[in-house]
N, CA, C and O atoms as a GROMACS GRO file, in nm:
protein
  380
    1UNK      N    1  11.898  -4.495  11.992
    1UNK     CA    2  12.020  -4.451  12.057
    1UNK      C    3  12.023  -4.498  12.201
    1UNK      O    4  11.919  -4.526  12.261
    2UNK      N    5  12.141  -4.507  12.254
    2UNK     CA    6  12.160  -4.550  12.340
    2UNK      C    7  12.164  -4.406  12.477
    2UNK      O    8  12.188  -4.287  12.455
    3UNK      N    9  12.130  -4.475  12.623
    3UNK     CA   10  12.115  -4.381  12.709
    3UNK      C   11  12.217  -4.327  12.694
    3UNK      O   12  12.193  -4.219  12.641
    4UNK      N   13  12.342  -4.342  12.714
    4UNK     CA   14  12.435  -4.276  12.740
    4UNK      C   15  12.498  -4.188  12.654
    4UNK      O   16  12.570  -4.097  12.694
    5UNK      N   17  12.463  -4.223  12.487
    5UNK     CA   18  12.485  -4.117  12.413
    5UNK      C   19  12.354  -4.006  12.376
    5UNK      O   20  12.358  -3.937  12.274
    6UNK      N   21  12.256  -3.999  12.457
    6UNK     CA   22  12.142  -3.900  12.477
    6UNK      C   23  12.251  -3.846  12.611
    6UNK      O   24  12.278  -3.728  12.586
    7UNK      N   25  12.307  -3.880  12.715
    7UNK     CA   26  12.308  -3.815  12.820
    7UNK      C   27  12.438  -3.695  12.714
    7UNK      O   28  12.423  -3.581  12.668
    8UNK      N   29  12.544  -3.781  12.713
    8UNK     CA   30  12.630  -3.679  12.632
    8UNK      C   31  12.593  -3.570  12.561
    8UNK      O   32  12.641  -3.457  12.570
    9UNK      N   33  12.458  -3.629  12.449
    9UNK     CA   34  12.427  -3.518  12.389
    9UNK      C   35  12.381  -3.371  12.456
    9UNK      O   36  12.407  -3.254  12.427
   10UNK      N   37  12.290  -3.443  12.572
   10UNK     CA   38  12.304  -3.352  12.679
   10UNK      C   39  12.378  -3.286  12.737
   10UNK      O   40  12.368  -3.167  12.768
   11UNK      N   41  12.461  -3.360  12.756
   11UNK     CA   42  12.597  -3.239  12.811
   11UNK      C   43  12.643  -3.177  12.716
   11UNK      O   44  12.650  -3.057  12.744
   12UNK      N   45  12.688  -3.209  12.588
   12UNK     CA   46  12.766  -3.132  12.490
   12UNK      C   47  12.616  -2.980  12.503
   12UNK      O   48  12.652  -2.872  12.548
   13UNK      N   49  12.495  -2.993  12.468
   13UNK     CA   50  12.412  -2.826  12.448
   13UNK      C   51  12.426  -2.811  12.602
   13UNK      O   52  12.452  -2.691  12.596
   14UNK      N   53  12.431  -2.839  12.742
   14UNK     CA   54  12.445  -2.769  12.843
   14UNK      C   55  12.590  -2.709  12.846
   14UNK      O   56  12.602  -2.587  12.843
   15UNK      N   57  12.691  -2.782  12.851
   15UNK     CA   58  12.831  -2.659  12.791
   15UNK      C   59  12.788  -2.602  12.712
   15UNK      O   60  12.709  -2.515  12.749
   16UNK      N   61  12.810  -2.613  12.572
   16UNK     CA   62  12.735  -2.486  12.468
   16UNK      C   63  12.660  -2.368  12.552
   16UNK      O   64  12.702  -2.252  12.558
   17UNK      N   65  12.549  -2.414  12.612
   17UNK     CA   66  12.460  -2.319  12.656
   17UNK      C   67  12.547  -2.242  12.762
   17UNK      O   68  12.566  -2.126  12.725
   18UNK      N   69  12.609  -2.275  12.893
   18UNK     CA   70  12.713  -2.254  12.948
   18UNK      C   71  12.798  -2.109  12.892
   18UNK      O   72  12.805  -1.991  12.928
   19UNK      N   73  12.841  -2.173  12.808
   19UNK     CA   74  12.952  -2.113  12.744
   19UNK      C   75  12.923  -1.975  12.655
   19UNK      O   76  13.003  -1.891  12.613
   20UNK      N   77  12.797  -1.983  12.643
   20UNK     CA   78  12.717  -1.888  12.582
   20UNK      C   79  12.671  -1.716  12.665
   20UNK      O   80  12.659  -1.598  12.633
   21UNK      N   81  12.657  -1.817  12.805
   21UNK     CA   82  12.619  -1.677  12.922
   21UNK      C   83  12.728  -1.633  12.936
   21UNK      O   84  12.821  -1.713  12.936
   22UNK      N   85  12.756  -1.490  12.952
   22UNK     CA   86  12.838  -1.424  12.958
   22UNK      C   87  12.827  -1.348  13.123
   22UNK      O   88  12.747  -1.255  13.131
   23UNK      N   89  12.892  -1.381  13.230
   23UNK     CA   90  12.874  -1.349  13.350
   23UNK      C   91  12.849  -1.157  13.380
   23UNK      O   92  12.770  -1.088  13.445
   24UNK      N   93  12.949  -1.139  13.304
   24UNK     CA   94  12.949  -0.961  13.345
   24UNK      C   95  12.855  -0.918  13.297
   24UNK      O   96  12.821  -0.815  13.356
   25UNK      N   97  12.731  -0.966  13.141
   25UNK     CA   98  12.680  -0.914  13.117
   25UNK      C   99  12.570  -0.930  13.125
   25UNK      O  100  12.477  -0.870  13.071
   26UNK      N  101  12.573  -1.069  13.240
   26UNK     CA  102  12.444  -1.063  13.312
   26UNK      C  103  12.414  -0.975  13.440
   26UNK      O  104  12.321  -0.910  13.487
   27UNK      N  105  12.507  -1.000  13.461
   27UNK     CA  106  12.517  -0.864  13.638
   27UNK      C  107  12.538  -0.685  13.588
   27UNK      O  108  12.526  -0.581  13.652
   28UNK      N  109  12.570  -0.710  13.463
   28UNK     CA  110  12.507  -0.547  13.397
   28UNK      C  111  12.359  -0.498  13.396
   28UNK      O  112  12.306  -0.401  13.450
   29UNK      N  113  12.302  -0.607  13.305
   29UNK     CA  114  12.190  -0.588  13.276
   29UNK      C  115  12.116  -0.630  13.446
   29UNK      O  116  12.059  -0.536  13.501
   30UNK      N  117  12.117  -0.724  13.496
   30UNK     CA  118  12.074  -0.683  13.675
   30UNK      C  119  12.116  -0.519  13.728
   30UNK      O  120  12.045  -0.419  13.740
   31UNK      N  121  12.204  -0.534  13.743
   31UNK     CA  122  12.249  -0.382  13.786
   31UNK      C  123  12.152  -0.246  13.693
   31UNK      O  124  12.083  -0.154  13.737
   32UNK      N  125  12.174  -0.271  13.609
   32UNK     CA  126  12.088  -0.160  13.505
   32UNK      C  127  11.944  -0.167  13.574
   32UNK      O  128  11.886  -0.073  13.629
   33UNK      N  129  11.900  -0.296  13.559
   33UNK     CA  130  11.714  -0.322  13.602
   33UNK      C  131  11.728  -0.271  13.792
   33UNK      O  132  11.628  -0.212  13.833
   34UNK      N  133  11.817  -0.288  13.874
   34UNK     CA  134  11.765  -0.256  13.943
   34UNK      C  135  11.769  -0.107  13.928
   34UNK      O  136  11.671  -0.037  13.955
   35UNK      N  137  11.883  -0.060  13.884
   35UNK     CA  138  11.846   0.106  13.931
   35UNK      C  139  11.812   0.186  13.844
   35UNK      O  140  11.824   0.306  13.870
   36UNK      N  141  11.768   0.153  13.736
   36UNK     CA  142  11.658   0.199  13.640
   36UNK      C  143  11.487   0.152  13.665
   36UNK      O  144  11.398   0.218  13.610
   37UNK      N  145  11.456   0.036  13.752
   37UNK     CA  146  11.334  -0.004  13.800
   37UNK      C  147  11.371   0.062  13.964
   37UNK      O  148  11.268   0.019  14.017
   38UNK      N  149  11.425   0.117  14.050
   38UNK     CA  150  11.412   0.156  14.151
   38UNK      C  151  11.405   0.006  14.246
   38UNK      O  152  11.323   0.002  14.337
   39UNK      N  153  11.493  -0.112  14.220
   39UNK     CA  154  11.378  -0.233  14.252
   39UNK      C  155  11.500  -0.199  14.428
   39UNK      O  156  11.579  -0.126  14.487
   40UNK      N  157  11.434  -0.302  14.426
   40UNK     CA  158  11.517  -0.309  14.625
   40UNK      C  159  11.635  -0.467  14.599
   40UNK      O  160  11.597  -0.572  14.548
   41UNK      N  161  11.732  -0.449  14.634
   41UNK     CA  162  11.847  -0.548  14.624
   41UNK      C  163  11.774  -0.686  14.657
   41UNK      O  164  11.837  -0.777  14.604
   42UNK      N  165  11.655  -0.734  14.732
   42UNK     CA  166  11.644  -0.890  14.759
   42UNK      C  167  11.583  -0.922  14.641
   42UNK      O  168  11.542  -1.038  14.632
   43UNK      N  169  11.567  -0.843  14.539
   43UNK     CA  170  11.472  -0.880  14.392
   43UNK      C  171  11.525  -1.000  14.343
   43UNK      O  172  11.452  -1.083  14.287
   44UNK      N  173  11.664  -1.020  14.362
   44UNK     CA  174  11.738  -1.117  14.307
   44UNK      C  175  11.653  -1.296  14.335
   44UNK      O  176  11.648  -1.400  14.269
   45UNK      N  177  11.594  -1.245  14.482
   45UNK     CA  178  11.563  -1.426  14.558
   45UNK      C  179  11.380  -1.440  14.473
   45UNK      O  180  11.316  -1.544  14.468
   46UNK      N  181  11.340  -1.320  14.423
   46UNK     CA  182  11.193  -1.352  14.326
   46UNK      C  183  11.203  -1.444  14.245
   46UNK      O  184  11.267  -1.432  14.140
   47UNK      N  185  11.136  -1.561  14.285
   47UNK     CA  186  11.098  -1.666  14.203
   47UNK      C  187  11.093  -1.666  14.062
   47UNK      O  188  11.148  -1.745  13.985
   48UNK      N  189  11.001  -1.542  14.028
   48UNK     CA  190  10.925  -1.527  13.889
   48UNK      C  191  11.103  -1.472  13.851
   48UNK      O  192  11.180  -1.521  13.768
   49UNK      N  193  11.117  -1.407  13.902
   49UNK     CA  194  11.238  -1.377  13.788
   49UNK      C  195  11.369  -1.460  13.762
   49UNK      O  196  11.451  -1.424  13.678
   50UNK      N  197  11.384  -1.575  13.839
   50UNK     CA  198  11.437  -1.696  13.839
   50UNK      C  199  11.349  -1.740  13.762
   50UNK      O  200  11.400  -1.714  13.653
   51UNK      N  201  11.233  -1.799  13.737
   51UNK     CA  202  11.178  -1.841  13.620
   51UNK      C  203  11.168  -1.788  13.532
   51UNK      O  204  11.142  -1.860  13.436
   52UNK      N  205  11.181  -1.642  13.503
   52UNK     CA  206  11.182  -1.598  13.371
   52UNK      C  207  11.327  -1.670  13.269
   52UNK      O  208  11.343  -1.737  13.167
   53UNK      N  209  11.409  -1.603  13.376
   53UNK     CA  210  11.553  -1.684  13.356
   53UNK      C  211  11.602  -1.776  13.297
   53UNK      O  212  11.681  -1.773  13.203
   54UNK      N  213  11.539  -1.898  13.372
   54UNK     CA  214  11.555  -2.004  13.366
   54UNK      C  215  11.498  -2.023  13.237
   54UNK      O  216  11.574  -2.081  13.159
   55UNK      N  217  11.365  -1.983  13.183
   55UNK     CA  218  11.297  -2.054  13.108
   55UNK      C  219  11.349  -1.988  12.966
   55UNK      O  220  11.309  -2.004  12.851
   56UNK      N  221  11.450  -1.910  13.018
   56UNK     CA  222  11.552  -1.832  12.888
   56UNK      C  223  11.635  -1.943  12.823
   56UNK      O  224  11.627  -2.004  12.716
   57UNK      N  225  11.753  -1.945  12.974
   57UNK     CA  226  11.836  -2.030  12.955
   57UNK      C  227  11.868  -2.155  13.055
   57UNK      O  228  11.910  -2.116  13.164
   58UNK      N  229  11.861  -2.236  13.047
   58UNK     CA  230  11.799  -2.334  13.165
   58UNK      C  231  11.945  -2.365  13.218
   58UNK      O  232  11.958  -2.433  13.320
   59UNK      N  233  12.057  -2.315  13.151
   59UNK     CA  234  12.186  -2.343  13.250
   59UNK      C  235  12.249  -2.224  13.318
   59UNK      O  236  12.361  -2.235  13.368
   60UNK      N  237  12.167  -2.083  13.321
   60UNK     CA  238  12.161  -1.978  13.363
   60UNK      C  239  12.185  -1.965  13.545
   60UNK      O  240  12.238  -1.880  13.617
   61UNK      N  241  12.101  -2.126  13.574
   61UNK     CA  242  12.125  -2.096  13.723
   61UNK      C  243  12.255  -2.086  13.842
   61UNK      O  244  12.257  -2.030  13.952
   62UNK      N  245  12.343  -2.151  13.781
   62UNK     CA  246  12.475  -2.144  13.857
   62UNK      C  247  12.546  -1.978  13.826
   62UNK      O  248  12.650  -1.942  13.882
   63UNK      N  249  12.469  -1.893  13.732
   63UNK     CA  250  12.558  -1.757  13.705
   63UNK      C  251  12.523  -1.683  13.775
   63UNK      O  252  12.596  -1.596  13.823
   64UNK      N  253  12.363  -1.701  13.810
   64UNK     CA  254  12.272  -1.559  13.932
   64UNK      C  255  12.332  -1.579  14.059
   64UNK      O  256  12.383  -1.666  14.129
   65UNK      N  257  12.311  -1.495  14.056
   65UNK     CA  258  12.343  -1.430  14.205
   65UNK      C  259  12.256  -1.441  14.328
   65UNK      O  260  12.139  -1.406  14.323
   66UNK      N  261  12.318  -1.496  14.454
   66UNK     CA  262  12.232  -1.582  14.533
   66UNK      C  263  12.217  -1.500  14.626
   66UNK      O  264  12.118  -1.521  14.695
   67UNK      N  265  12.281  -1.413  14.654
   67UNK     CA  266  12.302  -1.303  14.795
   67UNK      C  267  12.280  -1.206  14.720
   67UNK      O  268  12.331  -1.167  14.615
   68UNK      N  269  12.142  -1.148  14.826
   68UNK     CA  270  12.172  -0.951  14.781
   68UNK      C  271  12.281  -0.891  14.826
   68UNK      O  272  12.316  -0.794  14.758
   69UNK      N  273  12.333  -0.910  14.898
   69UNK     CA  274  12.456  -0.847  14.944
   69UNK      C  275  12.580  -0.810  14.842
   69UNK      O  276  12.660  -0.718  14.856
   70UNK      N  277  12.574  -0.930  14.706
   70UNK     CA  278  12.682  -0.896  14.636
   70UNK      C  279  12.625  -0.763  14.550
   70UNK      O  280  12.707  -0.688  14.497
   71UNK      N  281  12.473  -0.736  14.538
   71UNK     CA  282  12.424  -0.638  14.474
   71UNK      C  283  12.467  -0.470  14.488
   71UNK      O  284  12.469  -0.397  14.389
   72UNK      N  285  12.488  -0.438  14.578
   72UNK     CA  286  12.581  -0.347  14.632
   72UNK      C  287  12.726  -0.314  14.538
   72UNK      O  288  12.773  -0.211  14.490
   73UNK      N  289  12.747  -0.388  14.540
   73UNK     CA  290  12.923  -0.440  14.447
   73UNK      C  291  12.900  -0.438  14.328
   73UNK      O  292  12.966  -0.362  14.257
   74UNK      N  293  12.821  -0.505  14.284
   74UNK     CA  294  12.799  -0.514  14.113
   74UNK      C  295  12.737  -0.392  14.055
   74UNK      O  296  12.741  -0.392  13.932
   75UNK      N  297  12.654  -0.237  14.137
   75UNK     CA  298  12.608  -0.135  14.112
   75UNK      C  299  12.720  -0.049  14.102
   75UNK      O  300  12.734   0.038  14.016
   76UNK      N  301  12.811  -0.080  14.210
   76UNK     CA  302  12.954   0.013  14.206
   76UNK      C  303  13.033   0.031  14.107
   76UNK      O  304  13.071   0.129  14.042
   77UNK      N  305  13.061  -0.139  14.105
   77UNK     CA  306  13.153  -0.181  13.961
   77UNK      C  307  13.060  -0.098  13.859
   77UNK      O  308  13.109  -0.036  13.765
   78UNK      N  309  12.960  -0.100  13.879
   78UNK     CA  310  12.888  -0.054  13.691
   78UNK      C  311  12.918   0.100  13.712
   78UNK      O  312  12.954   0.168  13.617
   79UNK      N  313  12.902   0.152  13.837
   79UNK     CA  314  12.870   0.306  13.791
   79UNK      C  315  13.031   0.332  13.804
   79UNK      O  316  13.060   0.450  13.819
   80UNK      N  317  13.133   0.246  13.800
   80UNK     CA  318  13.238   0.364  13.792
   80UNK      C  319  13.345   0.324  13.658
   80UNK      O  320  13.456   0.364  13.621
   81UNK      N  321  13.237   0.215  13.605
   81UNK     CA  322  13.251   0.192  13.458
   81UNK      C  323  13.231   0.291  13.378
   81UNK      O  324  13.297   0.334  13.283
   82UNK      N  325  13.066   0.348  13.456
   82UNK     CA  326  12.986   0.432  13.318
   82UNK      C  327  13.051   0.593  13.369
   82UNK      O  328  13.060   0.694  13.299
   83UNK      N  329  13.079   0.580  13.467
   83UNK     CA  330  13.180   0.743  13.518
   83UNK      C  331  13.249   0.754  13.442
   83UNK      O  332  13.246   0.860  13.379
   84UNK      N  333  13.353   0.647  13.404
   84UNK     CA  334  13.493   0.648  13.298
   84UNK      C  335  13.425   0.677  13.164
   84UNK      O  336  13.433   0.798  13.144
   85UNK      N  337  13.378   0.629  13.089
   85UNK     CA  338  13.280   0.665  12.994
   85UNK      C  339  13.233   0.797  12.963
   85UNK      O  340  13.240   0.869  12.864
   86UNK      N  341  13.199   0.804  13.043
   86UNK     CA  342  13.085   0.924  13.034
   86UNK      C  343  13.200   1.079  13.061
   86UNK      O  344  13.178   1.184  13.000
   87UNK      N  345  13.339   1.061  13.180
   87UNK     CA  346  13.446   1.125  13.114
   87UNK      C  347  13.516   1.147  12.974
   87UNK      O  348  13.558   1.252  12.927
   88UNK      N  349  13.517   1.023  12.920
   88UNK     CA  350  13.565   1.044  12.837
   88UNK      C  351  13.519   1.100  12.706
   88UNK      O  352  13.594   1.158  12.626
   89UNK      N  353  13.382   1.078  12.690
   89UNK     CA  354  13.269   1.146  12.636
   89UNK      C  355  13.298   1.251  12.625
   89UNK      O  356  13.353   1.274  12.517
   90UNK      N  357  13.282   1.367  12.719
   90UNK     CA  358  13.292   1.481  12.800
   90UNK      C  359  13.413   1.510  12.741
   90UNK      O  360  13.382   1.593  12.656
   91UNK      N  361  13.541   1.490  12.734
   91UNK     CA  362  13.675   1.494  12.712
   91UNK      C  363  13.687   1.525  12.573
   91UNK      O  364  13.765   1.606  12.522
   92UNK      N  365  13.589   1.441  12.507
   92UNK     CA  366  13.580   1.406  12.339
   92UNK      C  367  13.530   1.563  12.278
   92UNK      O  368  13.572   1.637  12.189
   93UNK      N  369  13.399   1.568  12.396
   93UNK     CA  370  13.318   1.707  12.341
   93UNK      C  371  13.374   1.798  12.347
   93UNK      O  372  13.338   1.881  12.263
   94UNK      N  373  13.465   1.835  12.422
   94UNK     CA  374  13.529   1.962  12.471
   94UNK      C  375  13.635   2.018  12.323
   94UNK      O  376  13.643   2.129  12.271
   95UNK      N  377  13.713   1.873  12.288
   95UNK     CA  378  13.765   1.896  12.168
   95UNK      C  379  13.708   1.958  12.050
   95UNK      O  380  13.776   1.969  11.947
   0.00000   0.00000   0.00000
């Protein structure tokens, strides 16, 4: 085969793979690990867990999150997800 149809092939499984990560439900499951591990918001810039990552999904890196700062935001968004939830729960039982 020729280089250029190896590079394609390449690109066609990096879209695939792409297309596969699901953004919100990676910054869930972050959000969950930090405040179920107690971890501290710069956990995000740990190497090892960029390599765990990576060695998951190797087109994973453009989805993480580069600033702790957005970590703040993405804990909010979750807990007033699981507030609504967890009302309505509550709402269900009462019935």
């Amino acid at each position: 085969m020729s280089k250029e149809l190896y590079y394609y092939k390449d690109l066609e499984k990096d879209t695939l793979l792409t297309s596969l990560v699901k953004k919100d439900i990676v910054f869930k499951a972050l959000a969950c690990l930090i405040i179920a591990r107690n971890l501290l918001y710069n956990y995000i810039k740990w190497l090892e867990l960029y390599s765990l990552l990576i060695i998951y999904n190797l087109v994973i890196n453009p989805i993480l999150i580069n600033s702790y700062t957005t970590i703040p935001f993405i804990i909010k968004q979750s807990y007033k997800e699981h507030k609504e939830e967890v009302k309505a729960k509550m709402r269900d039982l009462e019935h």
